[in-house]
C-alpha positions as CSV (number, residue, x, y, z in Angstrom):
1,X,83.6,-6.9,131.6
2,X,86.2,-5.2,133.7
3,X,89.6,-6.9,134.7
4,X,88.2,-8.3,138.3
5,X,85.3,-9.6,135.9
6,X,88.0,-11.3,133.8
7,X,90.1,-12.5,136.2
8,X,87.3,-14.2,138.6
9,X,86.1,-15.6,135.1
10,X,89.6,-17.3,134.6
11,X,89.5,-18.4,138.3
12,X,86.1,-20.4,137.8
13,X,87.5,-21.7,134.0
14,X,90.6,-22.9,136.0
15,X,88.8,-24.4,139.0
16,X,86.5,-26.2,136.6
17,X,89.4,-27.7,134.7
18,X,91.0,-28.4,137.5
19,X,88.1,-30.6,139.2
20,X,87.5,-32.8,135.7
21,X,91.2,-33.7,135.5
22,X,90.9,-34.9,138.9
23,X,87.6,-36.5,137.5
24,X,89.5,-38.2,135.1
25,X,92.2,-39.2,136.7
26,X,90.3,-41.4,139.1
27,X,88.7,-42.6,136.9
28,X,91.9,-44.0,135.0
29,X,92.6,-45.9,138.1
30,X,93.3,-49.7,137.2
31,X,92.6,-52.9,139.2
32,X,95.7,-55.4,137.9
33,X,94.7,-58.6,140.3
34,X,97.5,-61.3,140.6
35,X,96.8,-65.2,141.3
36,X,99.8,-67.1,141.6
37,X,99.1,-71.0,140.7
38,X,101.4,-73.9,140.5
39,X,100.6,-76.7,138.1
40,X,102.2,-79.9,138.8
41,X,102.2,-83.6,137.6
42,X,100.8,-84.3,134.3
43,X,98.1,-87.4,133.6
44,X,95.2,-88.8,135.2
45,X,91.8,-86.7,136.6
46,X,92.6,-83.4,137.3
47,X,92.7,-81.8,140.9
48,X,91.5,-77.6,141.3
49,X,92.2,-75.5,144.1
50,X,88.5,-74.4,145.2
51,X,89.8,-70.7,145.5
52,X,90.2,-71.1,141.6
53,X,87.0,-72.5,140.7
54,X,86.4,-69.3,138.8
55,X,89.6,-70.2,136.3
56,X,88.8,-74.0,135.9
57,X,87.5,-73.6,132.8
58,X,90.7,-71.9,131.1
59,X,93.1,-74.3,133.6
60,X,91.4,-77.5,131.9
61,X,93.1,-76.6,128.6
62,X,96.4,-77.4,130.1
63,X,98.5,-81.0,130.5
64,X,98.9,-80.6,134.5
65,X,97.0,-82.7,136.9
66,X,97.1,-80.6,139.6
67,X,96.1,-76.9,140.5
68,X,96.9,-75.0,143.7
69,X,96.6,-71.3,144.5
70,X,100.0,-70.1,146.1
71,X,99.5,-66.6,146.3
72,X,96.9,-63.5,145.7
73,X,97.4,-59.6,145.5
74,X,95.0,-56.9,143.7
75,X,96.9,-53.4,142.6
76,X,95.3,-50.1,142.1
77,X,97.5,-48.4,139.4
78,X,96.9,-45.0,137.4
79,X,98.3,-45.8,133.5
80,X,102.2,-46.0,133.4
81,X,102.8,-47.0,136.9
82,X,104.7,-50.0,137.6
83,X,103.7,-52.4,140.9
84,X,106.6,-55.4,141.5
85,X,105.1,-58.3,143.1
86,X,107.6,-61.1,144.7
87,X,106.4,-64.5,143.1
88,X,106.3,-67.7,145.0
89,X,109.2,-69.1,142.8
90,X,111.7,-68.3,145.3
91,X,114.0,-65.0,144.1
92,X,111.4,-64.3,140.9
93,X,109.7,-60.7,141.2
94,X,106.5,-59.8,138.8
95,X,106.5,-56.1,137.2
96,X,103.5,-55.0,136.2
97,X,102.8,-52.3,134.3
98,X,98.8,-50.9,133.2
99,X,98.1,-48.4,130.5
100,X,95.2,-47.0,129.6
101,X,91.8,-48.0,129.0
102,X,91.2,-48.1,124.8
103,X,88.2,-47.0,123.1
104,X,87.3,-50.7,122.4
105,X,87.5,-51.6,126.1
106,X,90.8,-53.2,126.3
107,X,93.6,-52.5,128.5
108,X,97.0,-52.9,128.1
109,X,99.6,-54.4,130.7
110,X,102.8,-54.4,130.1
111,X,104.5,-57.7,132.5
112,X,107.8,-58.8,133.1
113,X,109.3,-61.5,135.1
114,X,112.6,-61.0,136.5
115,X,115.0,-63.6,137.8
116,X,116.8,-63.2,141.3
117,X,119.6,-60.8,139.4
118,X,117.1,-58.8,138.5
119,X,117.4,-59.8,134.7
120,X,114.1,-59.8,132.5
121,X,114.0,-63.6,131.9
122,X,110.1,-62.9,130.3
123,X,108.6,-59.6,128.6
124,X,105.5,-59.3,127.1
125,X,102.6,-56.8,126.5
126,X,99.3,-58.3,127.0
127,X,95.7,-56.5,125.9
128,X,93.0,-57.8,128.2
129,X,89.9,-57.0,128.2
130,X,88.3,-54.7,131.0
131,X,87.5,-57.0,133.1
132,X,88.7,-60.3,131.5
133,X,91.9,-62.2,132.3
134,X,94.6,-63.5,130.9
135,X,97.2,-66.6,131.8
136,X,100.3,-66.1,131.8
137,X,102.7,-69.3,132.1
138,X,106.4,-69.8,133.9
139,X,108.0,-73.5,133.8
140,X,109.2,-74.1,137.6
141,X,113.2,-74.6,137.9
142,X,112.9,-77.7,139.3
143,X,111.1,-79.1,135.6
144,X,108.4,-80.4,138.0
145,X,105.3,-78.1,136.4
146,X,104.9,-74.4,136.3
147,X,103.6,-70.9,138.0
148,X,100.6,-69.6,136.2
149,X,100.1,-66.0,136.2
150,X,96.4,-65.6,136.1
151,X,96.0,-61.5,135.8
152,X,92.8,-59.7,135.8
153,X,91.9,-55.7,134.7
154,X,89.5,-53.4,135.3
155,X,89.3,-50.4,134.6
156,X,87.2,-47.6,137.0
């Protein structure tokens, strides 16, 4: 094989690796949804937000009476890159945080609250199955219930 042979040998070699990173890069792509519920009052027969009729089952195991959805976002994240999400605790932002897909199907997310001074008032690394979710719980300010993080992964 001569040197033109070579070279458009190495051209094609490149062009190929070139076209399965991008492959596999998309599909790294993560789907980090957000539902932001507040719990309040404690007692008696326990009231559900319809919009979470899907997470009534895990809500159920908690002391709060009521349930109501207070806010909704879905992220598409490649591993390592970080989406902030203002919560609807006045002043609080969510950081969020995927990595990659593991071999057992799991998928890592990294989440942190932070307060309106920007200070990391919660950190924790969570492992959620693609596809599963996971709650995540902050008491309110005012002591009257809490914001539940519900946080959902899939990986594509």
């Amino acid at each position: 094989m001569g040197k033109l042979g070579a070279t458009r040998s190495l051209a094609v070699v490149l062009g190929a690796c070139l076209v399965l990173t991008t492959a596999a890069q998309a599909a790294e792509t993560v789907t980090v949804q957000v539902v932001q519920i507040r719990a309040t009052g404690s007692g008696g027969s326990k009231t559900i937000d319809p919009a979470l009729r899907g997470l009534s089952r895990q809500l159920s195991r908690y002391p709060y009476r009521s349930y109501r959805r207070v806010g909704w976002r879905a992220f598409e994240l490649q591993p390592g890159a970080q989406a902030d999400y203002p919560l609807a605790e006045g002043g609080f932002v969510l950081q969020l945080r995927p990595g990659a897909p593991d071999a057992a199907g799991f998928i890592p997310l990294s989440v942190t609250i932070r307060d309106r001074k920007r200070r990391a008032i919660l950190r924790t690394q969570l492992r959620i199955k693609n596809g599963g979710t996971s709650l995540v719980i902050k008491e309110l300010a005012s002591g009257d219930g809490a914001l539940i993080l519900a946080l959902t992964t899939r990986s594509r």
